[in-house]
C-alpha positions in Angstrom: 15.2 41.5 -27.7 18.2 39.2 -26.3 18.2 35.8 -26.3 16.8 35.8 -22.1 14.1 37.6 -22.7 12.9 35.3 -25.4 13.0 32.4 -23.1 11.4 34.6 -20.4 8.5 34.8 -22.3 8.3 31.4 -24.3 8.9 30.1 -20.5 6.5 32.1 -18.5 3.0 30.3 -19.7 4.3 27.0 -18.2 5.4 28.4 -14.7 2.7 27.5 -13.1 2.6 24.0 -14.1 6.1 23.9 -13.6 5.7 25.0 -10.3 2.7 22.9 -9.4 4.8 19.6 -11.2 8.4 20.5 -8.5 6.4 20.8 -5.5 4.6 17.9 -6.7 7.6 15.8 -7.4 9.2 17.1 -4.1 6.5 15.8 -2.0 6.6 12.4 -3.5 10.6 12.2 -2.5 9.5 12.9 1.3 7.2 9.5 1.9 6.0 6.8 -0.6 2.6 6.6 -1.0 2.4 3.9 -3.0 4.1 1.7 0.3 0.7 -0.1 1.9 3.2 -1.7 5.1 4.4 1.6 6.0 2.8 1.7 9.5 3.3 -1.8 10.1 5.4 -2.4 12.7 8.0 -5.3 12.9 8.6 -7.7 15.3 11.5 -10.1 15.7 12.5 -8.8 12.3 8.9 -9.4 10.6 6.0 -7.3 9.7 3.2 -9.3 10.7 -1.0 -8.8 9.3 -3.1 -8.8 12.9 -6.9 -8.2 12.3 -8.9 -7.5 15.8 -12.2 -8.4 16.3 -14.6 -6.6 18.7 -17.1 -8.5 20.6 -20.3 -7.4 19.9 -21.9 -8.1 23.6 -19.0 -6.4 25.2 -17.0 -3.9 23.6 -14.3 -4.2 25.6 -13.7 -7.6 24.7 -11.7 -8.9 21.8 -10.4 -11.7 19.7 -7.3 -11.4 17.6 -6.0 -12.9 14.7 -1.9 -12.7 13.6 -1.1 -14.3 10.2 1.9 -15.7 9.0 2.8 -16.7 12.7 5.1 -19.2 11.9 7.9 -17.6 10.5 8.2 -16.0 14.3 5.8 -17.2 16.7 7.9 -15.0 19.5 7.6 -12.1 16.8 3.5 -13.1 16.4 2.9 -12.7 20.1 4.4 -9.4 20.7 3.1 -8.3 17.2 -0.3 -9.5 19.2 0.3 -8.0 22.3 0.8 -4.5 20.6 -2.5 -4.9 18.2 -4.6 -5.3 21.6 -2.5 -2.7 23.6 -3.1 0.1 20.7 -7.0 -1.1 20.5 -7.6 -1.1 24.7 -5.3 2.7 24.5 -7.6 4.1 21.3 -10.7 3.0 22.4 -10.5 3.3 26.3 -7.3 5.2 27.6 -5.5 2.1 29.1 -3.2 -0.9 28.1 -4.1 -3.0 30.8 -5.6 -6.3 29.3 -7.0 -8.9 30.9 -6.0 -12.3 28.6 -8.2 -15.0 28.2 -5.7 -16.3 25.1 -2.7 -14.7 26.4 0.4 -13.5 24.5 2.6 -15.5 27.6 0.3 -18.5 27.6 3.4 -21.3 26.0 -0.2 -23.5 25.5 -1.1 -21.5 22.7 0.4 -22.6 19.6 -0.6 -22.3 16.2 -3.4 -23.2 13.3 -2.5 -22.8 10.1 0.3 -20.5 10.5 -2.5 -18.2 12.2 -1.9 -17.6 16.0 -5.2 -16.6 18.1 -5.5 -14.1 21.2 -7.9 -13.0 22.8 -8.7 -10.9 25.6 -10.5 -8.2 27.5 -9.7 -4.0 27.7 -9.1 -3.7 31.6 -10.6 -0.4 33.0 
């Protein structure tokens, strides 16, 4: 036997796992998995947490929540505006909202780096 077919055959048993270890490794190199912000969304040059409470009489109703507000409160309103516009389009086909805390509103200002909206899914 030449030296190629001894490596053919101390070789073959691990082609499998070989195999199954490349695509593996190939897969990996497309996204990150490991990367929790990766759908985030940044706003004036920020990636900002929103959390979106539904009302419990009416579900079209909401109250939001952005953290971290002041390092862009311009960046915390439109991160705000696009949490409720992506809730009111999932939930009920439309991004018409009808504020009660709006986005625009220059009165709403911030507690404790936390910016509040809220609002109402218009149908």
């Amino acid at each position: 036997m030449n030296f190629t077919a001894k490596l053919f055959f101390c070789i073959r048993p691990f082609a499998k796992i070989i195999s199954v270890l490349g695509c593996f490794f190939i897969l990996l190199g497309c996204s990150n998995p490991f990367e929790l912000e990766e759908n985030k969304v940044s706003f004036d040059g920020y990636k900002f947490s929103t959390k979106l409470n539904r009302d419990k009489v009416d579900d079209r109703s909401f109250s939001l929540v952005i953290r971290r507000a002041n390092r862009s409160l311009s960046g915390a309103r439109e991160a705000g505006r696009y949490g409720a516009t992506k809730f009111c389009i999932k939930n009920f086909g439309t991004s018409d909202i009808a504020w009660v805390l709006s986005p625009d509103d220059n009165n709403v200002g911030l507690t404790d780096k936390v910016l509040e909206l809220s609002g109402r899914c218009d149908i």
